[in-house]
Backbone bond lengths (Angstrom), bond angles and torsions (degrees), N, CA, C in turn:
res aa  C-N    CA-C-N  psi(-1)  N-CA   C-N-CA  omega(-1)  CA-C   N-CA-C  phi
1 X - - - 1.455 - - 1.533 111.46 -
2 X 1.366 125.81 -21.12 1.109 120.02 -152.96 1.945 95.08 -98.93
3 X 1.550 96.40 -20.06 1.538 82.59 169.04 1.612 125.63 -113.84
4 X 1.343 101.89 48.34 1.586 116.55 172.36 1.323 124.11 -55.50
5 X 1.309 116.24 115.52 1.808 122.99 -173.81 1.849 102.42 -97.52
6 X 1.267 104.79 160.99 1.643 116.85 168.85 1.705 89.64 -48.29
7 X 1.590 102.69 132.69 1.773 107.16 165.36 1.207 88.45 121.58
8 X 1.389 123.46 -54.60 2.039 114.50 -143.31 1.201 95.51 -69.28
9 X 1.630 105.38 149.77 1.244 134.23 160.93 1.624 118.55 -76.32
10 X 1.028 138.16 140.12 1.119 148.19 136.78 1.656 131.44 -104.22
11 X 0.928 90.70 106.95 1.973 118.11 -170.13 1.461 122.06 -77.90
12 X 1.140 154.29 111.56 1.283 135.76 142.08 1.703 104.35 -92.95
13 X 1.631 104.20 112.33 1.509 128.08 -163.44 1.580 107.28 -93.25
14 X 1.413 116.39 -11.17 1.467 113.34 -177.25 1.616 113.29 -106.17
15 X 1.447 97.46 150.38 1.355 106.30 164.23 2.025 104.18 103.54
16 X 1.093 124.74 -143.17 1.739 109.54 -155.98 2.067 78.49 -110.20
17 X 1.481 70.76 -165.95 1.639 89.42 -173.99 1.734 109.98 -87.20
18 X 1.594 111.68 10.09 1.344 98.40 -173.61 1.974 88.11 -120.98
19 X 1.263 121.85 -5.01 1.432 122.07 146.23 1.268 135.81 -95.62
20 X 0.996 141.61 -43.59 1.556 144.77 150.37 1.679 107.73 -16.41
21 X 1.289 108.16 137.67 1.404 122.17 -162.11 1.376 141.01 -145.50
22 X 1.398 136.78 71.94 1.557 116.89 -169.13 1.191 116.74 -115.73
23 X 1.617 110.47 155.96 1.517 116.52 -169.25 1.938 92.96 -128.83
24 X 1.507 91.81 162.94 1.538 82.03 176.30 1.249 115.48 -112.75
25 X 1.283 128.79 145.27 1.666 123.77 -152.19 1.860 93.24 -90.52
26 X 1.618 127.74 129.71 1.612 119.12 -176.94 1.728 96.03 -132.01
27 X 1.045 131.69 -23.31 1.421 128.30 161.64 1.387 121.08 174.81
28 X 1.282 116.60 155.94 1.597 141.70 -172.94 1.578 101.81 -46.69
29 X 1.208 134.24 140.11 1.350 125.97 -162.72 2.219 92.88 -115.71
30 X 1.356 90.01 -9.18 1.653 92.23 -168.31 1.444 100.83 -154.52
31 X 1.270 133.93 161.98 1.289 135.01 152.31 1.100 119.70 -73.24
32 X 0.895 134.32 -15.98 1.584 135.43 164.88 1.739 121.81 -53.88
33 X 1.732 100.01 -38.36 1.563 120.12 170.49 1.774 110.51 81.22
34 X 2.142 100.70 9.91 1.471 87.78 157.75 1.443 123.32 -89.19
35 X 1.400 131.89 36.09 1.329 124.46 136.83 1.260 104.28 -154.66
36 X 1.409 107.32 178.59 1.672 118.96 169.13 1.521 105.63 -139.26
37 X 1.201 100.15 163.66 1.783 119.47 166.13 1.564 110.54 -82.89
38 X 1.602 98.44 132.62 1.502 102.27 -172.23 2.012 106.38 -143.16
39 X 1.292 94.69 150.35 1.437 98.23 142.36 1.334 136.63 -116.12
40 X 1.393 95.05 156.76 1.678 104.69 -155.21 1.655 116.91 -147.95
41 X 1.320 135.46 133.32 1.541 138.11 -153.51 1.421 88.98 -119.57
42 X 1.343 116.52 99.64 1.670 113.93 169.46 1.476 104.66 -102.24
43 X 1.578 115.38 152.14 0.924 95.86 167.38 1.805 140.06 -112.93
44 X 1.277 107.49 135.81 1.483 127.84 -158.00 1.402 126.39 112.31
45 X 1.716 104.68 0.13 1.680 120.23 168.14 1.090 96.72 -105.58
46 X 1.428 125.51 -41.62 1.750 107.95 -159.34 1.590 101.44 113.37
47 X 1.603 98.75 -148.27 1.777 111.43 170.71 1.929 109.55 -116.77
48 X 1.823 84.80 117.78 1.436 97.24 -176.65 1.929 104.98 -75.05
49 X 1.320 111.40 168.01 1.209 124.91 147.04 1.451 112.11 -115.86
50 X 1.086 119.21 109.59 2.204 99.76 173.52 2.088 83.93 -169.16
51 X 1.026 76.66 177.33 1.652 106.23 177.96 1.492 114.64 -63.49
52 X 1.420 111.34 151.83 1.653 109.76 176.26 1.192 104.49 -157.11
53 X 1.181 127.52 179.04 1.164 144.76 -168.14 1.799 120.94 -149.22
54 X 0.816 99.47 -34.80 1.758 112.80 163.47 1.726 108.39 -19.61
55 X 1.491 87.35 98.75 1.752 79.68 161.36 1.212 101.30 122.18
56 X 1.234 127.65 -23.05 1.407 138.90 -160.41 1.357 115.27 -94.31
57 X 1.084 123.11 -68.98 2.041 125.27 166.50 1.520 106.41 -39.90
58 X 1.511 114.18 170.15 1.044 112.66 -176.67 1.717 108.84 -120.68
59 X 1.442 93.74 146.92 1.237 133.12 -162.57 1.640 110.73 91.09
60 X 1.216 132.41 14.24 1.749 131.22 -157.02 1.964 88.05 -70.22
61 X 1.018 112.86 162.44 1.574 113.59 -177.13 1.860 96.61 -110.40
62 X 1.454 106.68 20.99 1.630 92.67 -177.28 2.077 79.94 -100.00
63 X 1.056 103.95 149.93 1.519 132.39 159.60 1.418 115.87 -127.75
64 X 1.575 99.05 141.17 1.875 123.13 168.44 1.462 100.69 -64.01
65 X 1.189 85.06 153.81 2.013 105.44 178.84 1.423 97.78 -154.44
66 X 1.193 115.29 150.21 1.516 127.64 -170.34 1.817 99.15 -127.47
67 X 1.193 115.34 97.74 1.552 100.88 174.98 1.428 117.84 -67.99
68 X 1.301 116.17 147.13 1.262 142.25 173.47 1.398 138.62 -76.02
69 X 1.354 127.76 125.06 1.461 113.24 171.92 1.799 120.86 45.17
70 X 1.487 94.87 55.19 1.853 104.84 167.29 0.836 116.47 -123.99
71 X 1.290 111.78 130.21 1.877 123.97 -167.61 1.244 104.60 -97.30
C-alpha cells in the first residue's frame, strides 16, 4: 500500500456482491500517506472524487493491485 502509483486498484474482494468494493488509487492526499484521493462508484451517488483511507490500517481486507498490460 505504501507504494501506490496513479492506476492502482484497491479491492475489498470478500464477502457478496453488495459488499465487495474497489476504488481507484489517483494521489497521496498528505505526506504522511494516511489518505489518498480516489475514485469510487457508490451506489445512489454515482462516481465520487474525495479522500480515502481503505487499505491502510492494519489488518483492513482492502489490498493494492497494479493493473497490467493496458494500452
Amino acid at each position: 500500500m505504501s507504494q501506490l502509483k496513479k492506476g492502482d486498484v484497491i479491492i475489498d474482494a470478500i464477502g457478496s456482491n453488495t459488499t465487495r468494493h474497489v476504488v481507484i488509487f489517483e494521489k497521496w492526499a498528505d505526506s504522511a500517506h494516511t489518505a489518498y484521493w480516489a475514485y469510487e462508484q457508490r451506489g445512489g451517488y454515482g462516481t465520487d472524487y474525495r479522500t480515502r483511507s481503505y487499505g491502510l490500517s492494519s489488518g483492513s481486507e482492502y489490498k493494492a493491485y497494479r493493473p497490467k498490460n493496458i494500452a
